[in-house]
C-alpha positions as CSV (number, residue, x, y, z in Angstrom):
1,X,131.7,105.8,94.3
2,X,131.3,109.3,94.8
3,X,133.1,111.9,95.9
4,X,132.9,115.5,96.9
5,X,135.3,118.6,97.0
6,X,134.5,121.1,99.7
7,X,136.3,124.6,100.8
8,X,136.2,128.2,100.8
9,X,136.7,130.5,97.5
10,X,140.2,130.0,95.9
11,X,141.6,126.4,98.0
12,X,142.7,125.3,95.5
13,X,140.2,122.0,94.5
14,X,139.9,122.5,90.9
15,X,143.7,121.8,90.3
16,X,143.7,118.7,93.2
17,X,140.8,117.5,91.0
18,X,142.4,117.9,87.6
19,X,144.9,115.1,88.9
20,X,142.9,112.9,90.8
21,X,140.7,111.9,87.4
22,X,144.2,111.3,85.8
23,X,145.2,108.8,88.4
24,X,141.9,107.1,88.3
25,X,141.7,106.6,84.4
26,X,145.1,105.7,84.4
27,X,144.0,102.9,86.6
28,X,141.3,101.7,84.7
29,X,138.4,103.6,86.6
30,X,135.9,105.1,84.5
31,X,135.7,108.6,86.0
32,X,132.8,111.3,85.7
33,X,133.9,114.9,86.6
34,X,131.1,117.5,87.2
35,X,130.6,120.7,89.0
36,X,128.0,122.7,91.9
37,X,126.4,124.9,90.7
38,X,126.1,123.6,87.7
39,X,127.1,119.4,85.9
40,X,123.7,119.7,83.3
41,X,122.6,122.3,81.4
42,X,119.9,123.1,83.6
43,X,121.9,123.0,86.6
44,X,124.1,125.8,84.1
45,X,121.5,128.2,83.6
46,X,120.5,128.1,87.3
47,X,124.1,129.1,88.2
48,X,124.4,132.0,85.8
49,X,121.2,133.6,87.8
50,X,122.9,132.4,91.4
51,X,126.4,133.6,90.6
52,X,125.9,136.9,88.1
53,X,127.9,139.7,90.3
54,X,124.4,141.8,89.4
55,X,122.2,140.2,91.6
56,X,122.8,141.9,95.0
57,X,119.4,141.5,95.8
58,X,119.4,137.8,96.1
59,X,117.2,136.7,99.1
60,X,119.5,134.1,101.3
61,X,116.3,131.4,100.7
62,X,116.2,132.4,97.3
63,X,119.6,131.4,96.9
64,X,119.3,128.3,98.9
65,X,116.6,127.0,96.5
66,X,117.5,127.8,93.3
67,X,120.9,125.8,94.7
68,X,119.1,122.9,96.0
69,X,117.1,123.0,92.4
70,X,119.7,122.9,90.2
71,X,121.3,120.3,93.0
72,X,117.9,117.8,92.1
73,X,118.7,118.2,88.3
74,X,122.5,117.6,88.7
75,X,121.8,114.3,90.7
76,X,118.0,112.9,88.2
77,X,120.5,113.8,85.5
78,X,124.2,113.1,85.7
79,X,125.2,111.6,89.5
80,X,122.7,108.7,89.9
81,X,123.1,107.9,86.5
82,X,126.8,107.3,86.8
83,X,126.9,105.8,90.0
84,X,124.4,102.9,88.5
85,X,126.9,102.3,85.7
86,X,129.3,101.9,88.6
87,X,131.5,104.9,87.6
88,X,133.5,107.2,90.3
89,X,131.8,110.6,90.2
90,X,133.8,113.5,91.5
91,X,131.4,116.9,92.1
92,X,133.8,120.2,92.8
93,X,130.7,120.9,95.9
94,X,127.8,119.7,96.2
95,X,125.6,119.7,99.6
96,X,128.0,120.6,101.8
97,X,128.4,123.8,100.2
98,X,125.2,125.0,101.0
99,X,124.9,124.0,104.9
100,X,128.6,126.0,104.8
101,X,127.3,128.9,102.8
102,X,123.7,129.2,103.3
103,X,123.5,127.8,106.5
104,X,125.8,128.9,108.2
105,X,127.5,131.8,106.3
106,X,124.1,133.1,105.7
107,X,122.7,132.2,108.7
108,X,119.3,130.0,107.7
109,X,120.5,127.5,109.8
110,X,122.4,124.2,108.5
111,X,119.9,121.6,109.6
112,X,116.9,124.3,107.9
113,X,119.2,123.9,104.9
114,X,119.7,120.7,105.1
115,X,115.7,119.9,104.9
116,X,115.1,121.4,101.3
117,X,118.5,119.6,100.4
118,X,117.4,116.0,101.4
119,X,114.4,116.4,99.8
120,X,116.3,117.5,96.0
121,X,119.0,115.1,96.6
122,X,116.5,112.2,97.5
123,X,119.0,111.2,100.5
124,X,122.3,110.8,98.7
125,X,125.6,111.4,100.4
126,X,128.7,111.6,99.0
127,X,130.8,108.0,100.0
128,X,134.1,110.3,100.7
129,X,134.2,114.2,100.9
130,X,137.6,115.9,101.4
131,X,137.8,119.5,102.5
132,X,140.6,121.9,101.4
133,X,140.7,124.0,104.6
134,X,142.1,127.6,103.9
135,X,142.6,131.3,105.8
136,X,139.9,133.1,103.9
137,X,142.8,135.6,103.1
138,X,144.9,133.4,101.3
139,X,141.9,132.0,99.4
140,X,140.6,135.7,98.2
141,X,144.6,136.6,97.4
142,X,144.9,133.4,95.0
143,X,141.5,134.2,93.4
144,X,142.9,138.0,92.8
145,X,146.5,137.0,91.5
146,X,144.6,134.7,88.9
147,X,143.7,136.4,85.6
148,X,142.0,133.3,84.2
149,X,139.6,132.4,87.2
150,X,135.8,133.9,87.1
151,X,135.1,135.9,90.0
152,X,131.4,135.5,91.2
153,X,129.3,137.4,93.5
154,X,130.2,134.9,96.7
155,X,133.9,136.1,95.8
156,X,132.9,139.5,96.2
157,X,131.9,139.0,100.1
158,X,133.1,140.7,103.1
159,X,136.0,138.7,104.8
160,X,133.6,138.1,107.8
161,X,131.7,136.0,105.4
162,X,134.3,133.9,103.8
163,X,135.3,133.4,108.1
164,X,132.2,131.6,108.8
165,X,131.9,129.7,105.8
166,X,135.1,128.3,106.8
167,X,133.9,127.7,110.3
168,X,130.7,126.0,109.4
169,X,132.8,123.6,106.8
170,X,135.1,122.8,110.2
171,X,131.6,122.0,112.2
172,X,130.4,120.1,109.0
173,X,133.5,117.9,109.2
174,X,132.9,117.4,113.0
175,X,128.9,116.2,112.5
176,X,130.0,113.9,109.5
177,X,133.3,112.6,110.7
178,X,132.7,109.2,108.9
179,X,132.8,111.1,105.3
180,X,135.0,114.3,105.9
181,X,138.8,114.2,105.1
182,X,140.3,117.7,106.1
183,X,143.1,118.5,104.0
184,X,145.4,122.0,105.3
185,X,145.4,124.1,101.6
186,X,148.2,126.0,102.3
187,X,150.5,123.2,101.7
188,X,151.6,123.4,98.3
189,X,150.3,121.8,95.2
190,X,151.9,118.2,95.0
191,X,151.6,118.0,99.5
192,X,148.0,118.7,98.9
193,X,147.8,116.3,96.1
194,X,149.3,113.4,97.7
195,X,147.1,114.1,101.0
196,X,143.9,113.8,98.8
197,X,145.4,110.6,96.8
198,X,145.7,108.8,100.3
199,X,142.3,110.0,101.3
200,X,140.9,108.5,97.8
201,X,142.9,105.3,97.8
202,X,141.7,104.3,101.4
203,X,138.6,104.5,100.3
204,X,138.6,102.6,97.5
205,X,140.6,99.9,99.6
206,X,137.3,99.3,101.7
207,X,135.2,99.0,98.5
């Protein structure tokens, strides 16, 4: 199975996702936890150029591709792998992010994105993705009151940004309604952890 975590800057995934792979390894799943940008050491070096608060310069496509590249060698490398030992894999972002970011935050165009993405990803959708919905605000205020959490260049975006990320992850969830769970973020940490351990175990149920 594989799932994907999906929201704005600061929502909160990473700690929903710490006790998800608990539960599932407690239960006798064999779990693989990886990360967008990033899961290889390719995929790594590519996110240091993406991220780096330096490169202002960044052309949106640029972006884009070096996202979807280090996208193909996260999925050749580690995802498909996984999935044909029958493991769960569970990828804080992955495709989604950059129809939300680049598509439509940027402006490319999600289904322009989407092209160079099918192509790197060879196809493969994520069986369950659950979005952690947020008020940019709130999202930027967490990521500000938290010493220990890297602050990137997409961080460092105008509010309007961060607005229509979050309103292109909304239309996202409407296009792929059979795969999006939309989970409200503001709740606190155990409401939003049980909402995504009901999304998770209803899957598996139908597996």
């Amino acid at each position: 199975m594989f799932i994907t975590f999906e929201g704005g800057e600061g929502s909160g995934k990473s700690t929903a996702i710490k006790h998800l792979v608990n539960f599932l390894k407690e239960n006798g799943y064999e779990v693989v936890l990886t990360r967008e940008p990033g899961g290889t050491p390719i995929s790594e070096e590519i996110r240091k150029v993406i991220l780096e608060k330096q490169n202002t310069d960044m052309d949106p496509w640029t972006e884009a591709l070096l996202y979807a590249a280090a996208r193909r060698q996260h999925v050749v490398e580690k995802i498909l792998p996984a999935l044909k030992k029958h493991q769960i894999v569970l990828s804080d972002r992955y495709l989604d992010s950059s129809l939300a970011y680049q598509g439509g935050a940027r402006e490319l165009g999600i289904d322009e994105v989407l092209k160079i993405n099918e192509v790197a990803t060879g196809g493969l959708l994520p069986d369950l993705t659950i979005l952690f919905d947020l008020d940019p605000n709130n999202g930027l205020k967490r990521i500000a009151d938290n010493e220990r959490r890297e602050v990137n260049r997409l961080d460092l975006e105008k509010i309007s940004f961060h607005q229509k990320v979050r309103a292109s992850f909304l239309e996202l969830a409407k296009r792929y309604p059979e795969r999006y769970v939309i989970i409200d973020a503001s709740k606190n940490e155990n409401e939003v952890y049980e909402e995504v351990l009901s999304a998770v175990k209803n899957v598996l149920r139908r597996r």
